[in-house]
TITORNU-89096 format. One record per residue (C-alpha): x, y, z; residue in one letter; residue number from 1. Coordinates in Angstrom, 2 decimals, padded with zeros to 5 digits. Each point is the difference from the previous one (the first is absolute). Layout:
# TITORNU-89096
> px/py/pz/domi/zase
> X/Y/Z/A/NUM
...
//
This chain:
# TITORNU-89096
> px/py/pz/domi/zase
> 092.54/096.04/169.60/X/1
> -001.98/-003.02/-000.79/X/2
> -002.40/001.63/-001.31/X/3
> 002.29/001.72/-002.62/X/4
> 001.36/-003.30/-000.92/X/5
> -003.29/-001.17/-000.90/X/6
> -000.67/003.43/-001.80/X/7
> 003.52/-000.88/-001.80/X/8
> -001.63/-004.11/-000.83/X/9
> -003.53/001.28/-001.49/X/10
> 001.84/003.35/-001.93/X/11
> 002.50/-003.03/-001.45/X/12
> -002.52/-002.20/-000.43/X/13
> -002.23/002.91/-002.03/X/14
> 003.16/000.91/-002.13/X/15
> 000.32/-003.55/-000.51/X/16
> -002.94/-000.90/-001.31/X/17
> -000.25/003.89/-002.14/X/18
> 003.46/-001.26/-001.63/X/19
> -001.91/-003.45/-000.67/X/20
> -002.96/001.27/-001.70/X/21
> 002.08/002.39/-001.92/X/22
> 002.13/-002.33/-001.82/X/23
> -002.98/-002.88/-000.24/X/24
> -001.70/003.13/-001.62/X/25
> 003.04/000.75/-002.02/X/26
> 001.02/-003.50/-001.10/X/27
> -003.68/-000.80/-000.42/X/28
> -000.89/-000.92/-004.02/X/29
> -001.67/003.39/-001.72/X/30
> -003.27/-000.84/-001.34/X/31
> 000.86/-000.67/-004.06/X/32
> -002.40/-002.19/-001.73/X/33
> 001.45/-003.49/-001.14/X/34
> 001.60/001.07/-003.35/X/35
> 001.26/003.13/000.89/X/36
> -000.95/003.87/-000.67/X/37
> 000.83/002.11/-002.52/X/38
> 000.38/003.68/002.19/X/39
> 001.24/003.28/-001.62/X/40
> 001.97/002.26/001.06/X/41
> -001.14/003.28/-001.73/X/42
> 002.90/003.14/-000.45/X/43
> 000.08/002.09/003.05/X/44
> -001.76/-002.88/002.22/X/45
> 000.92/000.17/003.66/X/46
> -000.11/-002.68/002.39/X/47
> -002.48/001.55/001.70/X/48
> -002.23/-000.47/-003.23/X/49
> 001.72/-003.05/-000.70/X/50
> -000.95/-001.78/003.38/X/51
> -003.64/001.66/-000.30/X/52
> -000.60/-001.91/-003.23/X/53
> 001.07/-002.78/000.94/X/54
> -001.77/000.30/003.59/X/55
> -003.01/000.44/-002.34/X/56
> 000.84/-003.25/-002.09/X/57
> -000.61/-002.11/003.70/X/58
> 003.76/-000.44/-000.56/X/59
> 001.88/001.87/002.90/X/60
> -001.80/-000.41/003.42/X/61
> 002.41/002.25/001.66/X/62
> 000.57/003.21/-001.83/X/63
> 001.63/002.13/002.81/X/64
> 002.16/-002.76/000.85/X/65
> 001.35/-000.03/-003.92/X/66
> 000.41/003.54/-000.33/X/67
> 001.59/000.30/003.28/X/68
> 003.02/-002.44/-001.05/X/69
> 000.09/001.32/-003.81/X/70
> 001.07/003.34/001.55/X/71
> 002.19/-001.58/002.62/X/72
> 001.81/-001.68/-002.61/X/73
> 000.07/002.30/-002.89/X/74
> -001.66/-002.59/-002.04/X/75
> -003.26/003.36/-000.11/X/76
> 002.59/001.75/-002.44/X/77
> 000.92/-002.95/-002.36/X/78
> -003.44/-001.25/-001.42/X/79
> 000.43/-000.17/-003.86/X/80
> -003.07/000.02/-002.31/X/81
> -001.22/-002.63/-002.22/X/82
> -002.39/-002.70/000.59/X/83
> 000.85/-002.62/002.00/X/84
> -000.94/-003.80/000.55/X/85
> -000.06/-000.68/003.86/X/86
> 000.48/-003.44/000.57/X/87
> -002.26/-001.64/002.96/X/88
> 001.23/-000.63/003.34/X/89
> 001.87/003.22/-000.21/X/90
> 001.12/001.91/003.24/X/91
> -000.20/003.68/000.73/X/92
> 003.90/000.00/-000.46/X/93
> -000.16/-001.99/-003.08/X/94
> -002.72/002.45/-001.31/X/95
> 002.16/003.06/000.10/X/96
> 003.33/-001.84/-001.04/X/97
> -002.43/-000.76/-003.38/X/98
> -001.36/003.15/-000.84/X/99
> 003.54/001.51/000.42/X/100
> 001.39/-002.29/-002.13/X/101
> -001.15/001.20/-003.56/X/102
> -000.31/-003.52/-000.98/X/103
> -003.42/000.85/-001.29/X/104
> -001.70/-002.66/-002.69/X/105
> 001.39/-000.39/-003.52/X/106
> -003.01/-000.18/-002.73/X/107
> 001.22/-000.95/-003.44/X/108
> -001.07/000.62/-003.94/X/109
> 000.90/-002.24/-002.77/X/110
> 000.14/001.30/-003.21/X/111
> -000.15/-002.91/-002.75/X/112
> 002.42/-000.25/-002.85/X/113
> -001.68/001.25/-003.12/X/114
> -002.82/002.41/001.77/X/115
> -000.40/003.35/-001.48/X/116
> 000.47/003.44/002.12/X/117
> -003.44/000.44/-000.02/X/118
> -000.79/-004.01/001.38/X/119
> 002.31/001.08/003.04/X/120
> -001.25/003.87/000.88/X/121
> -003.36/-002.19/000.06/X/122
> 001.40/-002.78/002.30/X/123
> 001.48/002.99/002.54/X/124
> -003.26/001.23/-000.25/X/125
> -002.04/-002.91/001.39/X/126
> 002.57/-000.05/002.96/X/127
> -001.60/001.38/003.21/X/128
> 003.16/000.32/001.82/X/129
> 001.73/002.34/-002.95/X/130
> -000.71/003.86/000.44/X/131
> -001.67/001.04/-003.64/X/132
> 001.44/002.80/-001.24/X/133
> 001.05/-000.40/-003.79/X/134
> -002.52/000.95/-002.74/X/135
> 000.83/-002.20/-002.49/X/136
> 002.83/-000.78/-002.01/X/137
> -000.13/003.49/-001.14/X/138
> 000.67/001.51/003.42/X/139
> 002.51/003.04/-000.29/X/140
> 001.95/-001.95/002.72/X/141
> 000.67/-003.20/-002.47/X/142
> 000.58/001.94/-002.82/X/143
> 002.60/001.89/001.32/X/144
> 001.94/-003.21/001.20/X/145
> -000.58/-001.97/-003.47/X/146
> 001.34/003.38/-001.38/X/147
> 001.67/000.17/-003.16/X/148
> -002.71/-002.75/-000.72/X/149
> -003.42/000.91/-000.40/X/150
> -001.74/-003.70/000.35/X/151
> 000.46/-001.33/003.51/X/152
> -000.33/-003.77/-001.47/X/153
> 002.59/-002.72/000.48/X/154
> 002.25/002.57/002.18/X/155
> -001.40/-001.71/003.32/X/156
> 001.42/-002.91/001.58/X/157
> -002.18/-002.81/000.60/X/158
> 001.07/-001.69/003.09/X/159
> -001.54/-000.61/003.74/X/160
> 000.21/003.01/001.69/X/161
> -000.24/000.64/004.02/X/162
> -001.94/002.97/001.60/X/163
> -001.29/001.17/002.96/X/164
> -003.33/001.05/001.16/X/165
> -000.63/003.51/-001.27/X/166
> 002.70/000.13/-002.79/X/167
> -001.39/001.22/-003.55/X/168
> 000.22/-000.91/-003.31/X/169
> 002.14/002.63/-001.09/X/170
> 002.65/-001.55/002.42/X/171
> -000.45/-003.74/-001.50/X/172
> 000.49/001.00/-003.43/X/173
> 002.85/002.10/000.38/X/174
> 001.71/-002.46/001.53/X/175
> -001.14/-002.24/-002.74/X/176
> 001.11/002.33/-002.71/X/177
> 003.74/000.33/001.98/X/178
> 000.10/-003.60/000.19/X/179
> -000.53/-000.36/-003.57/X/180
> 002.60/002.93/-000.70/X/181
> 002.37/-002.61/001.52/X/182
> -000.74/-003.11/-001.45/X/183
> -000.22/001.33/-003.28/X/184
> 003.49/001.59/000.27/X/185
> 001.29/-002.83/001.34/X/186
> -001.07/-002.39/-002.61/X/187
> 000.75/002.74/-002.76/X/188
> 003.60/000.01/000.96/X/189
> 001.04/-003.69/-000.31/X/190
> -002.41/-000.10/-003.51/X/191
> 000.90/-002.12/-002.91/X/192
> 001.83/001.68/-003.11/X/193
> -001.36/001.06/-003.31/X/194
> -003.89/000.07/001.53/X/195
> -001.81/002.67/-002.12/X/196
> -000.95/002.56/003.25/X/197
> 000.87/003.00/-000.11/X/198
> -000.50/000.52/003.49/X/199
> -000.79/-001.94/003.26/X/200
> -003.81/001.61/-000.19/X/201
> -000.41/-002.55/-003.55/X/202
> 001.29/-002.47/001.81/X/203
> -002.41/000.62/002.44/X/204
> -003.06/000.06/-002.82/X/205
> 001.65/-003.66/-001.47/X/206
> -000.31/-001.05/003.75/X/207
> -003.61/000.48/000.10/X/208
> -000.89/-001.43/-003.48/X/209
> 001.97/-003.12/001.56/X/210
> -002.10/-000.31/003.07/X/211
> -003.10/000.43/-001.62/X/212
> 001.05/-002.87/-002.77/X/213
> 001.55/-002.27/002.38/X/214
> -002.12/-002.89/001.05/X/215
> 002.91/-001.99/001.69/X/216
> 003.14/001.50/001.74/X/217
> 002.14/-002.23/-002.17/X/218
> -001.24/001.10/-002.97/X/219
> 001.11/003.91/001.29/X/220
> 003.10/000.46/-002.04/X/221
> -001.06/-001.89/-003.29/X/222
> -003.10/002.51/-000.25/X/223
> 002.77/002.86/000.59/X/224
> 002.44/-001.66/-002.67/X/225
> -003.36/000.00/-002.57/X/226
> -000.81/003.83/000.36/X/227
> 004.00/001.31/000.22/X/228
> 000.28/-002.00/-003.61/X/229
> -002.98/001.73/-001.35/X/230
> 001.17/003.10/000.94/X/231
> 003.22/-000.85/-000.94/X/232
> -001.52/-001.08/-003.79/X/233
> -001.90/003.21/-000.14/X/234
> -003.23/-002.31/000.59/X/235
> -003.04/001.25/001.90/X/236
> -000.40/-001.98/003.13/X/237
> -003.38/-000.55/-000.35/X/238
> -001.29/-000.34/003.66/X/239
> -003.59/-000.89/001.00/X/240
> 000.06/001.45/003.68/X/241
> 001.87/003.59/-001.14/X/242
> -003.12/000.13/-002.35/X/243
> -002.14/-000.68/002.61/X/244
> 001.72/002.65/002.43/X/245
> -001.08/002.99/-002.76/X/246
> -003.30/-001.40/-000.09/X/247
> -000.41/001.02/003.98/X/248
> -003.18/-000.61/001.44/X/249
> -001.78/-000.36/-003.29/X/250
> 001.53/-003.71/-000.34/X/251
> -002.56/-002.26/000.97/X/252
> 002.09/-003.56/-000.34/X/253
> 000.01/-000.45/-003.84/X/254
> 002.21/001.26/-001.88/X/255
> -000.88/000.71/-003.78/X/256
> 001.14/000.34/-002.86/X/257
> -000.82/003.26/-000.69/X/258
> 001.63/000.81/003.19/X/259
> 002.91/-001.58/-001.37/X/260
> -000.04/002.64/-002.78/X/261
> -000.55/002.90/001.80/X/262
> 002.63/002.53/-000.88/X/263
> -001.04/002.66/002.23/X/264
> 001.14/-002.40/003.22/X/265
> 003.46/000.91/001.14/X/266
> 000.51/-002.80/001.24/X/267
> -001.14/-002.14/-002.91/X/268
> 002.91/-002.30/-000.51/X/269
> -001.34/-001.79/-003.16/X/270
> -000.04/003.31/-001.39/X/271
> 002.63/002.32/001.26/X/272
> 003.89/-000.78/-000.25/X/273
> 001.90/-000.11/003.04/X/274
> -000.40/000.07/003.72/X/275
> -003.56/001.45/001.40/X/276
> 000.00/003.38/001.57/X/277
> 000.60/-000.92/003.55/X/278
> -000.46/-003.36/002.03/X/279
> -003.23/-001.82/000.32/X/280
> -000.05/-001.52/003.20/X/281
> 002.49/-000.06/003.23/X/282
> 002.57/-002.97/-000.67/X/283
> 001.99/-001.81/002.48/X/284
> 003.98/-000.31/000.18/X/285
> -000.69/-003.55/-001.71/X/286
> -001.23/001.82/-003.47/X/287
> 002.58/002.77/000.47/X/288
> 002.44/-002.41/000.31/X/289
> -001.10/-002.04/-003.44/X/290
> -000.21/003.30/-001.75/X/291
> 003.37/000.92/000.95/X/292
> 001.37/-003.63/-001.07/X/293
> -002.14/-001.57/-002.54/X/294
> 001.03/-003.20/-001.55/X/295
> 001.91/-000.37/-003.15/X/296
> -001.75/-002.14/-002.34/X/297
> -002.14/000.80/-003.59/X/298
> -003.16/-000.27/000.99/X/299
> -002.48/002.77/-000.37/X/300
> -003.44/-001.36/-000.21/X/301
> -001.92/-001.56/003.28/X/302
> -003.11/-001.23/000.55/X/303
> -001.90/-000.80/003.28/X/304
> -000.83/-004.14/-000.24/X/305
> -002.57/000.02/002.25/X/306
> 001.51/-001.37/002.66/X/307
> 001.17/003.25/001.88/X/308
> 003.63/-000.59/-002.14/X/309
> 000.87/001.36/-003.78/X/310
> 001.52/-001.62/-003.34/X/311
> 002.86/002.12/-001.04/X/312
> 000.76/-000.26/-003.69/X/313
> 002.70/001.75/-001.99/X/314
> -001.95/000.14/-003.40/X/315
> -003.26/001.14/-001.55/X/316
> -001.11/-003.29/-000.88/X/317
> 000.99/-002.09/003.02/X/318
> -002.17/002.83/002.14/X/319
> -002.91/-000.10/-002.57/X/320
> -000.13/-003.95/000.77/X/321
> 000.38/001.12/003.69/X/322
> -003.14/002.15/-000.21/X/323
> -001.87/-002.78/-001.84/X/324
> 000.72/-002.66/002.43/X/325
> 000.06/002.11/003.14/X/326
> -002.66/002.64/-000.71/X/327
> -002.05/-000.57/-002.78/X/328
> -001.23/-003.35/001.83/X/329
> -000.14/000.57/003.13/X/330
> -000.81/-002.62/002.72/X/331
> -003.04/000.82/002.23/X/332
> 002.49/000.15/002.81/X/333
> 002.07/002.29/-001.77/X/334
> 001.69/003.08/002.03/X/335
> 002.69/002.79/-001.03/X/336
> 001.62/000.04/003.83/X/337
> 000.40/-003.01/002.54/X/338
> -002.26/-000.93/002.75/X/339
> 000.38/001.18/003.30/X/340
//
């Protein structure tokens, strides 16, 4: 009798001391470098392949001892994929509770006001975490959304955009193109009266003759109120940067005259009456906005100063004195758009 009771001690005494190193081993920190680690959890990933990897990494001491509880608690069937960041002094609970989580990490894209369609397809291209699967701006895929239009320009909304590992660029810009479907019907709704569009697409072309001529927010929805009275007055609009659009690559930063005269440019704005063919950049809800509401006034003549703002005049001669003073002696500091 005895000696079962001291059989009974030293079997308690083992059990005690298993149950002890089980949850120190449980409890203890996992091995993630200071900073965290970015882990992925590939489709069709088990935790057996989960644990290995990460038993690879130096991360998980105890593999069996993981896999054993991720089956006892379900947690095996619940692993969603993405990439993760594991934080450091993460447990073997913690770890699992993570990875089923789907909070995987958010990347994001900016698109800049004023860039054109083919500035962003190259700025998803020089992504590494973006899957690459659009071939150009003349993929089938684009067209087909843009469709009735036939030039993907301005329809994309330039705004920061969030992504995860392993999305594509296809994805980004039709969610670009949706949110500018919005926007644009939004603004297009609540628009000013008598504004010579015939449809929320020229608005959309004004838009991006705005942002491309606006130096300073402010000055937004006086540049708007200049072009709607040209086109109001039957005036060309005479735009440098829609000249410089349908000059394409073979612009090389001075514009010319004879570029000025070109008739054969569609988008030649000193030459052709009217709106161009299509947008020439991606503008933001700002230009939209100024496009849509441009302010009453008589001016139709502007002229940068030099000091990233414009001199609006209302006649022929005050604007000719404009170009004298502003342009024809320029200062050595002199610049068309503001410092940043």
């Amino acid at each position: 009798m005895q000696r079962f009771v001291i059989f009974l001690l030293l079997l308690g005494s083992v059990l005690g001391l298993g149950v002890y190193e089980l949850k120190g081993r449980w409890t203890t920190a996992l091995a993630v470098p200071a900073g965290g680690l970015r882990f992925t959890v590939h489709d069709g990933d088990t935790l057996r392949a989960v644990v290995r990897k990460l038993n690879d990494k130096g991360v998980v001491q105890h593999p069996i001892l993981l896999r054993l509880y991720g089956r006892w608690s379900g947690q095996d069937a619940t692993l969603k994929q993405g990439e993760y960041l594991l934080p450091q002094y993460l447990d073997m609970a913690s770890l699992l509770s993570v990875l089923s989580s789907g909070n995987v990490i958010q990347y994001q894209l900016t698109f800049p006001e004023g860039i054109t369609v083919q500035e962003a397809l190259q700025m998803l291209s020089l992504e590494p975490s973006i899957q690459h699967v659009l071939d150009g701006s003349s993929d089938a895929r684009l067209l087909e959304l843009i469709a009735p239009h036939q030039v993907s320009e301005g329809l994309f909304f330039p705004d920061t955009y969030q992504y995860e590992r392993g999305s594509s660029d296809w994805q980004i810009l039709q969610r670009s193109f949706h949110r500018m479907q919005e926007v644009l019907a939004l603004e297009w709704a609540a628009k000013a009266e008598g504004l010579p569009y015939k449809s929320a697409y020229e608005a959309l072309i004004m838009a991006s003759i705005i942002e491309k001529e606006t130096g300073q927010p402010a000055e937004r929805q006086q540049i708007a109120g200049v072009f709607v009275r040209r086109l109001q007055k039957h005036m060309r609009m005479q735009t440098d940067p829609s000249v410089i659009y349908g000059l394409g690559d073979t612009f090389d930063g001075n514009l010319r005259r004879s570029d000025l005269r070109d008739e054969t440019n569609p988008y030649n704005t000193y030459r052709r009456h009217g709106l161009p063919p299509s947008p020439i950049a991606l503008p933001g809800r700002e230009a939209i906005h100024a496009a849509l509401h441009p302010d009453q006034g008589d001016t139709i003549y502007f002229v940068a100063r030099g000091d990233g703002w414009h001199e609006f005049s209302s006649t022929l001669k005050q604007h000719q004195k404009a170009v004298r003073n502003y342009q024809l002696k320029r200062r050595a500091n002199y610049r068309s758009s503001p410092e940043k």
